[in-house]
N, C-alpha and C positions, 0 to 999 in steps of 0.2 A: 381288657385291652381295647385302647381306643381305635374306632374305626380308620381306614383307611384316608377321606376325605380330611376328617379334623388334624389327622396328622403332617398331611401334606398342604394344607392350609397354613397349620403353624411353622412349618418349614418357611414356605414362600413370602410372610410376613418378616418372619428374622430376614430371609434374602432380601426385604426392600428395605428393609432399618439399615441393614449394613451396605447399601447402596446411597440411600441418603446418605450417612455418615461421611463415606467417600466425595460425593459433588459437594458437599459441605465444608472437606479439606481442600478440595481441590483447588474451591472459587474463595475458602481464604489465605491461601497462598499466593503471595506477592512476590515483586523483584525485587533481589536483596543486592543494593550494589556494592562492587568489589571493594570500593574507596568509600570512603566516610565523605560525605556532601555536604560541602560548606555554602554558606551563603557569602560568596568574594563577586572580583568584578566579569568575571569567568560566568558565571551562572547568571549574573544579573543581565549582560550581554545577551547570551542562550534565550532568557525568557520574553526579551525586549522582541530578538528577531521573531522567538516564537507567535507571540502577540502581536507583533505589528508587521507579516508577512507584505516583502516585496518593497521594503523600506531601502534607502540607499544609505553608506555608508558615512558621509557627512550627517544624515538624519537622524541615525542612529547613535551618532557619537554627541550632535547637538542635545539630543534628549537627555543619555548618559550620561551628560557632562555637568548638566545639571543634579544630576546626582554626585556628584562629588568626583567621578571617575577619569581618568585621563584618555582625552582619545586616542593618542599612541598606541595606548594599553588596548583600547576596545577594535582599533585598526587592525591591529596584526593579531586579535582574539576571533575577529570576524574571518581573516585568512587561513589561520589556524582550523576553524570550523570547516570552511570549505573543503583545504587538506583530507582531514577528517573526516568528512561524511556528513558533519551534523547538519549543514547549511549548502546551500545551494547559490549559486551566483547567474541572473542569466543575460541576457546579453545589454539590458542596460544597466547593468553594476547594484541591481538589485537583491537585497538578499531575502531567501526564505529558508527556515526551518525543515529538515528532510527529520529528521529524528525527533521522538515523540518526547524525548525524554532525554536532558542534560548526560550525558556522561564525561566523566573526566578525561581530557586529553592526552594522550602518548607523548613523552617529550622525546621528539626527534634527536635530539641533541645522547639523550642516553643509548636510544637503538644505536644512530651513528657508531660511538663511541663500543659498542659491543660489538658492531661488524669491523670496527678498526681491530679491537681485540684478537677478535678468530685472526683476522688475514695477517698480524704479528703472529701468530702461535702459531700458523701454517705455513711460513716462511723460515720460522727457527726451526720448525720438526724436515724441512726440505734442505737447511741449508749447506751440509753437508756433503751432498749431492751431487753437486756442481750440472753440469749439462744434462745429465743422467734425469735428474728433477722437471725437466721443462718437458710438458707433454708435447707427444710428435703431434703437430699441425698437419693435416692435410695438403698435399699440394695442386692448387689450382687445374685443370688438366690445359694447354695451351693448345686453342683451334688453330691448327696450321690456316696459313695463308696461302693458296696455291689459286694459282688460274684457271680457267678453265679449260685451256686447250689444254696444259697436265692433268686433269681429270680424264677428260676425253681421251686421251690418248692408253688410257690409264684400263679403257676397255673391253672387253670383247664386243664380238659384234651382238651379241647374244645379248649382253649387258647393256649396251646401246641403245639397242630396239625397244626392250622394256624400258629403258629411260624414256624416250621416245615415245613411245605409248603412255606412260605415266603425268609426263609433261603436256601431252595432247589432253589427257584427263581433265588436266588441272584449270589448266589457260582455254581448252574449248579450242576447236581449229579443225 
């Protein structure tokens, strides 16, 4: 029977094998993006702003442009980013890179179109309904408009006095 020490020795050696093993998986695990990543004028954009931080948008579309790209395309690709997150704009119409790493854009145009969706399909499911459907609104509460001799008059003398004192409070006198 082996002793105590060699046992717990070979124990604690498995324990750091299988501890490397793990930082080993860990740090080769990469980001797996959700869209397949092309090289268009969308990414070529993204890495221009990325590399050439604080560039302005005529700059960036003269450079582009030379690459074959339309500045139209790269105009409203640079808007888009801002939108989005990926790009920053500050206050001389500069652009820089907030995001490390190109991701593919959201097209507004489809959300849109899904939030048009629901608000049709929560109109036919109310439509029936007729006034019953419209939720009660709150109603505003209306501060009277009164004077102040109707206030005044409005009190005991009790009531008065602490006015009176409270008012002295306030104003000093």
């Amino acid at each position: 029977m082996p002793d105590i020490k060699t046992a717990l020795s070979g124990i604690l050696s498995e324990w750091e094998l299988d501890n490397k093993q793990q930082e080993k998986q860990v740090k080769t695990t990469t980001y797996v993006p959700h869209f397949k990543v092309t090289n268009n004028v969308t990414r070529a954009t993204f890495d221009f702003v990325k590399n050439n931080p604080h560039q302005s948008c005529k700059t960036i579309c003269a450079a582009l442009e030379k690459g074959g790209y339309k500045p139209s395309s790269i105009g409203s690709l640079l808007t888009q980013f801002v939108k989005n997150g990926l790009c920053a704009r500050d206050a001389n119409s500069n652009y820089t890179a907030i995001a490390h790493e190109y991701t593919p854009i959201k097209v507004r145009k489809q959300l849109k179109a899904k939030q048009a969706k629901q608000v049709i399909e929560k109109a036919k499911a109310t439509r029936g309904q007729g006034i019953a459907a419209l939720s009660p609104q709150p109603t505003p509460k209306a501060i009277p408009k009164t004077d102040i001799q109707s206030i005044l008059n409005g009190l005991s003398i009790l009531q008065a006095r602490a006015l009176y004192d409270e008012l002295k409070k306030i104003f000093g006198g």
